[in-house]
Structure formats: C-alpha cells, structure tokens
C-alpha positions in Angstrom: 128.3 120.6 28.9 127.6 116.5 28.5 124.1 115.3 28.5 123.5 112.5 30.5 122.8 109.0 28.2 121.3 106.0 29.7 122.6 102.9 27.7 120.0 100.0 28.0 120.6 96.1 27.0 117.8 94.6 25.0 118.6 91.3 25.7 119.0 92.1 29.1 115.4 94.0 29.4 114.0 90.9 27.7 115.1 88.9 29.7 113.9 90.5 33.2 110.3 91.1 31.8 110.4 87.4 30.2 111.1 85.7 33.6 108.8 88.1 35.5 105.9 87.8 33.4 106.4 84.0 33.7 106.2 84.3 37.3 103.5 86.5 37.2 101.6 84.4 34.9 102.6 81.0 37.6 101.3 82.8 40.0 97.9 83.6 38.7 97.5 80.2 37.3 98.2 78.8 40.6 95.6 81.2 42.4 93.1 81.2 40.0 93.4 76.8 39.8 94.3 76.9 36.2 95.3 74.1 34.7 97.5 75.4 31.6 100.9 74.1 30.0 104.2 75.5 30.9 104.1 76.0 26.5 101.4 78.4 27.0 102.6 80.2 29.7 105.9 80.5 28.1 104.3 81.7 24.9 102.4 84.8 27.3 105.5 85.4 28.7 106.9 85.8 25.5 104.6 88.8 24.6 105.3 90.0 27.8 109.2 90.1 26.8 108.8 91.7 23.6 106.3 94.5 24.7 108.6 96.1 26.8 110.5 97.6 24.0 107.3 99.2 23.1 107.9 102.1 25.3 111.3 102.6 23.8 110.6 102.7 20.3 107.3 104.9 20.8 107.0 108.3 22.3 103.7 107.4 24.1 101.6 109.9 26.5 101.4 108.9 30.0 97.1 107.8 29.6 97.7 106.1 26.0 100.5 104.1 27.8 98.6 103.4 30.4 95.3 102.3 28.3 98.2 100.1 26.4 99.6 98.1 29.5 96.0 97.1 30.1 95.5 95.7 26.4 99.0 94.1 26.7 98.3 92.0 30.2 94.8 90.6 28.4 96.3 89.8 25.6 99.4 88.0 27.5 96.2 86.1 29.6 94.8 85.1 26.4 97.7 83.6 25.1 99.0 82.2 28.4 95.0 80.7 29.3 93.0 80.9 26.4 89.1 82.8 26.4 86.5 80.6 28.1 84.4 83.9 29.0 84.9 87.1 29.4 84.8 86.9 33.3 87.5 84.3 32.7 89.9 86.0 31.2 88.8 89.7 33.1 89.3 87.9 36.2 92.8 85.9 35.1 94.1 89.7 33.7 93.3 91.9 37.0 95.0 89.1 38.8 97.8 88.9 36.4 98.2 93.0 37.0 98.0 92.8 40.7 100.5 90.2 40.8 102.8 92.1 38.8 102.6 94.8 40.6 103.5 93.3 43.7 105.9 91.1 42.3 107.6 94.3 41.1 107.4 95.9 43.9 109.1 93.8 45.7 112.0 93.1 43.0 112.3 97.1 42.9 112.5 97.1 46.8 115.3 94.9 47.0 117.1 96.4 44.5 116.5 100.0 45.9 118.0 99.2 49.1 120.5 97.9 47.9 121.1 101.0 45.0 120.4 98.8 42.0 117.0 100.8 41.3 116.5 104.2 40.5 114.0 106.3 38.5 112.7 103.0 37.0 115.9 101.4 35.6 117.8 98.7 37.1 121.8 99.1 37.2 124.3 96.5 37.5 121.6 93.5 37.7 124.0 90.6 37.8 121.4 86.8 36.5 122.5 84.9 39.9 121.1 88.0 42.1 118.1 88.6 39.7 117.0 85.1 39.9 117.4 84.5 43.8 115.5 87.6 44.1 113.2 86.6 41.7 112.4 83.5 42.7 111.8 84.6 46.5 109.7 87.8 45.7 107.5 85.5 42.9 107.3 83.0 46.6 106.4 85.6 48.9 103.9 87.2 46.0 102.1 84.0 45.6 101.8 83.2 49.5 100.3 86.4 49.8 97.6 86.1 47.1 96.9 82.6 48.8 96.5 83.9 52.1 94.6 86.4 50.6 92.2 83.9 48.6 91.5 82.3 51.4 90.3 84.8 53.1 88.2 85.8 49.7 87.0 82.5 50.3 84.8 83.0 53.1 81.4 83.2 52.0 79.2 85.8 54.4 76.0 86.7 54.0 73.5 89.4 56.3 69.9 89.5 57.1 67.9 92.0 58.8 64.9 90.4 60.7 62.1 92.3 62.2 61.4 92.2 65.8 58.3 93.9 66.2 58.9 97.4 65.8 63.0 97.1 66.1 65.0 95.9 62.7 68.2 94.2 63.5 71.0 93.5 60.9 73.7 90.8 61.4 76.4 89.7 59.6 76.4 85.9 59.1 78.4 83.2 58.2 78.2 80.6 56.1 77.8 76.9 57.0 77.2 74.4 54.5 77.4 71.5 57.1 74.3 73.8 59.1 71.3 71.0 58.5 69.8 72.0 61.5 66.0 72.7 61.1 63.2 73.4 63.3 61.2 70.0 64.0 57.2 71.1 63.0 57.8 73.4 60.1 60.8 72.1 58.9 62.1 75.7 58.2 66.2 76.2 58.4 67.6 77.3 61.6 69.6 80.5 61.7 71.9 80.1 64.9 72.9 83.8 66.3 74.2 84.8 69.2 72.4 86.4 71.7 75.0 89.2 72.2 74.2 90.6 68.7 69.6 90.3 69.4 68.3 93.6 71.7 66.6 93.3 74.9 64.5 91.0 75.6 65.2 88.5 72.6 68.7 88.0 74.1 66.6 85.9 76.4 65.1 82.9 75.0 64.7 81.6 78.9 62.7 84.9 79.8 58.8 84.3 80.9 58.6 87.9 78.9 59.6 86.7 75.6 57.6 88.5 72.7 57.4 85.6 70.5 56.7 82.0 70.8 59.8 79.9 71.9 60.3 76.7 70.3 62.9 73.8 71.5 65.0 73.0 68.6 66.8 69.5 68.7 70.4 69.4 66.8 73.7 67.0 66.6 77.2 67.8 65.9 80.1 65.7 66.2 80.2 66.1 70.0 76.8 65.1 70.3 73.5 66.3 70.5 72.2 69.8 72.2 69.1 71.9 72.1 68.6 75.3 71.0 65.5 78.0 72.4 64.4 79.7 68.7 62.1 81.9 67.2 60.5 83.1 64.0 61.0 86.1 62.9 58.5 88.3 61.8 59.9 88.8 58.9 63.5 88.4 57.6 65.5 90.1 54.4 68.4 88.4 53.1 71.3 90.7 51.6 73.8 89.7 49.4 76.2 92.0 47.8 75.6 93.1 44.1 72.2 91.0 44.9 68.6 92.0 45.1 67.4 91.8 48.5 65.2 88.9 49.1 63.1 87.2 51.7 63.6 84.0 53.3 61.5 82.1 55.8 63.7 80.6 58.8 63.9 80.2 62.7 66.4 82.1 64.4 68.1 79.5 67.4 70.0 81.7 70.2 73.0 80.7 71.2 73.7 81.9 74.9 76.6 80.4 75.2 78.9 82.0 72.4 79.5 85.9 72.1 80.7 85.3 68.7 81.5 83.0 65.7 84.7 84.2 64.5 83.9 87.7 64.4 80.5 87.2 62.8 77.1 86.9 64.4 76.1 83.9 63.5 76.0 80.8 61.2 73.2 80.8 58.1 72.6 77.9 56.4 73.7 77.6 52.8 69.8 76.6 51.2 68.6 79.7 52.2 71.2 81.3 50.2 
C-alpha cells in the first residue's frame, strides 16, 4: 500500500505568497492613503514570502498557528509602513488581513472552479494564469474595500430630544456645509423630517403646536427658503463608543422630504 506524498516547490510557494502579500500590502496602502515606497512594500512582502515556509518546517497546533499569522501580518505592516502609533499600525494590519483574505479567496475561487485548488494546495499554477488572476482578484479586492470606505465614510450621528412627555430618537446625518442657525439665539438648526416627529410636532403649521414656532431663514445654492422650528426640551446627543452628551439646538421641520437618504435628518457638524 503507497502513501500518498505531496511534493511542494519552494520557489514556487515563495513566489505566490511574495506577489500576494505585495498586493495585499498595495491595497491597504491605497485604502488606508498611505504614502510608502514601493522598497518598503517590497521589503513586507518579503517577510511575507519567507513566512510561509514556517508551517512546513514546524509542526504547529491549529491556535499557536493561528496566534502566529497575526504576529506575522503586524510585523509585515511594520516593515512595509513603519509605527507611527499603535492605532496606525492596528488599523494598517486588520486591513492588511481582511484584504488577504479576500484576495485569497478569490485567487482560491478561481482556481477551484477550475480544479487547480484543493485542500489548501494549488496544482499545476502555470505564472501567466497566476498573474492574470492575480492582478484582477488584487482589482476587484481593492474596488471593494473602496466602495466599502466610502460607505465607512459617512459620518452619522443620533439624538434623542424630549417632547414633553414622548422621547424620540433619530438617526442623523452629517452636514458640514449645514450653517443654518436660528436668527435670535443663534443656536444650530437640526433639519428633520416631519415623517420621523409624532403627532402633532409633524405639524409645524398646526394652531395646536406644543411649543413655540419660530421662522427660520436659510440659503442654499438654489436660493433662499424658510423653515417652521422648535426647541426642544431637551436633546442627547449619541455617538458610538462616546459618552452621551447634551447639546442645545432648534429642530427645523422639513415637510417636504420623507427622508435624507435613508436618514432622518441632517445635524450640523459644531454640535458634534
């Protein structure tokens, strides 16, 4: 009876985990805005290379192995970008993980369908088809992580105000270019829609209105408009892994929109 033996190139293994840490490494600099030299990311990518022998010569356990491939990918970030701080280079190694393993995954994906890939080794990789493939996984891996910055982007913010005896929470959205502010106290605005406020504050034009109504003035770029708002009673601002604060602004109803692009309303950056 023959037991089965699994012959494996080292230059060959060094070479697929050299060029895919490279891209790996590309890609997080790109999403992450780092400017760094194509020597420093070739130096990471280097490491990169040479640990994947590591798991050949060593009869690791599945949690020590584990444990190691999270030393190896901050140490490959700190050669590739250097240490600034340590949210720096924690930040630059989670996304040079997540982009390996989606860059992987894709590679493996390929290869599968195609019978190239099983049990974790590749079989019959031939450089032309590895590269192609490369190159167009490492291009629909860094589209993704933009799109996906992007929407990371998005700064959002929620309040609850107090109307009386009714708390209301909305989720708001940030507006750095929202100036608008009420004309006597000078307080921010905080323009909601009146879809998202309960019975009867829906209703700035209502004659039974709890609170006082004030005319609000504002300009945009298509020209000038007014705004029925109130004060709240009072109003908590929540921000996430922040302590819950309160801020002093006039809520202006919009009647007009349902919605501003899935969130309630628009909150001005200064009261952030």
């Amino acid at each position: 009876m023959y037991e089965e033996s699994i012959v494996i190139y080292s230059d060959i293994l060094f070479l697929i985990n050299f060029s895919l840490d490279y891209l790996c490494l590309f890609i997080t600099a790109r999403l992450l805005h780092r400017a760094v030299s194509i020597k420093r990311l070739l130096l990471g990518a280097l490491l990169g290379g040479l640990y994947s022998f590591l798991p050949y010569l060593l009869d690791l356990t599945h949690t020590f192995f584990l444990f190691l491939n999270l030393i190896s990918a901050f140490l490959i970030c700190l050669a590739a970008f250097g240490f600034k701080n340590p949210k720096s280079i924690a930040l630059a190694t989670l996304t040079f993980i997540v982009s390996g393993a989606l860059l992987g995954g894709l590679i493996s994906a390929v290869y599968s369908l195609t019978g190239r890939y099983h049990d974790g080794i590749y079989s019959e990789t031939d450089l032309t088809s590895f590269c192609i493939i490369s190159v167009v996984s490492a291009i629909i891996a860094l589209s993704y992580g933009l799109i996906c910055r992007k929407r990371l982007d998005v700064r959002t913010a929620e309040i609850k105000i107090s109307l009386g005896e009714e708390d209301v929470r909305l989720t708001l959205l940030c507006d750095s270019g929202n100036l608008v502010t009420e004309p006597f106290s000078a307080l921010p605005v905080i323009f909601v829609s009146s879809s998202c406020l309960p019975v009867p504050y829906d209703n700035p034009d209502s004659e039974h209105f709890p609170l006082p109504i004030r005319a609000i003035p504002f300009s945009t770029s298509a020209g000038v408009g007014c705004v029925l708002g109130f004060r709240p009673k009072k109003a908590i601002l929540i921000l996430p892994l922040c302590k819950p604060k309160r801020i002093d602004a006039y809520i202006g109803i919009d009647t007009e929109r349902k919605s501003y692009s899935g969130y309630d309303g628009l909150i001005p950056t200064s009261l952030l």
